[in-house]
C-alpha positions in Angstrom: 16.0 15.4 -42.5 16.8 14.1 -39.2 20.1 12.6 -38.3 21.1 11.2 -35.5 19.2 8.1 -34.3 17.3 10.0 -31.2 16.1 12.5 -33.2 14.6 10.1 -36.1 12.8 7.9 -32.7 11.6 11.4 -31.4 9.9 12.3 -34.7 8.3 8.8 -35.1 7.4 8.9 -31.2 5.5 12.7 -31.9 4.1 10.7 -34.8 2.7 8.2 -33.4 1.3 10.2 -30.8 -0.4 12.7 -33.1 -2.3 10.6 -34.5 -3.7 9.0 -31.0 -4.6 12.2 -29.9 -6.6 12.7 -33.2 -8.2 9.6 -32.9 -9.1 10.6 -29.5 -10.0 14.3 -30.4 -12.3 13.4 -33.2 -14.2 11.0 -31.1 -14.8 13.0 -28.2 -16.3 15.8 -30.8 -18.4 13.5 -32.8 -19.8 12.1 -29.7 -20.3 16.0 -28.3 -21.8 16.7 -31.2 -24.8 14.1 -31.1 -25.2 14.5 -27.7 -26.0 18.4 -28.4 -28.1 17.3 -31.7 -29.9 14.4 -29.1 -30.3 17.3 -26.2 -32.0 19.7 -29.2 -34.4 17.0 -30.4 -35.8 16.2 -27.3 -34.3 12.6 -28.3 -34.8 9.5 -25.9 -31.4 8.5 -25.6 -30.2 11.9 -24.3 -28.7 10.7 -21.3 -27.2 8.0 -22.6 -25.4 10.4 -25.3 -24.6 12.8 -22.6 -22.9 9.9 -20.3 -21.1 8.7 -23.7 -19.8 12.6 -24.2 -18.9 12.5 -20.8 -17.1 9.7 -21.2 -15.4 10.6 -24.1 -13.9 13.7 -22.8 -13.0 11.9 -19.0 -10.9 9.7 -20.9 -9.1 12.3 -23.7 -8.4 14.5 -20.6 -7.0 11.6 -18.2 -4.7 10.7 -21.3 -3.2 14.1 -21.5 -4.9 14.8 -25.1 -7.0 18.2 -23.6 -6.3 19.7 -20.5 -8.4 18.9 -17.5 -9.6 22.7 -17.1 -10.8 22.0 -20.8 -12.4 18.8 -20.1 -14.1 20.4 -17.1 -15.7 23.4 -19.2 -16.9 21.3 -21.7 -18.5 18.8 -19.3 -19.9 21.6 -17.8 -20.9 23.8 -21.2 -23.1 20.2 -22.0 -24.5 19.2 -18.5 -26.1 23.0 -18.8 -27.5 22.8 -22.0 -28.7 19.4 -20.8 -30.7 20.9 -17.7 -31.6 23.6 -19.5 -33.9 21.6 -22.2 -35.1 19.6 -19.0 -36.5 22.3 -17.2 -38.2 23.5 -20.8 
């Protein structure tokens, strides 16, 4: 157990913060997720699930939850995918 009163704020700070970056984490892969399942089913709202992906992962890499070289592969990774079922 912690003592001093710096170290108990630190561990309820790292807290705290865990479980924003979850929140944000878990969003951005749900929302990957449908927008590949929307890409492979030749759904309507494709680009609007794309956009919302992109989104998603924009805004977990601008808060400092994924790196911005990670945010830029998997932007990337899902804009291919996305052309590649166009052209098809």
């Amino acid at each position: 157990m912690r003592k001093n009163k710096s170290a108990i704020k630190r561990a309820v700070q790292a807290e705290k913060r865990r479980l924003r970056n979850s929140h944000f984490k878990s969003t951005m892969k749900t929302k990957i997720k449908r927008a590949i399942g929307a890409i492979g089913a030749k759904d309507a709202q494709t680009e609007v699930m794309f956009k919302d992906a992109v989104s998603s992962i924009d805004k977990a890499s601008s808060k400092g939850v994924i790196h911005p070289n990670n945010a830029a592969r998997k932007i990337s990774r899902l804009s291919k995918k996305l052309h590649k079922s166009q052209q098809a």
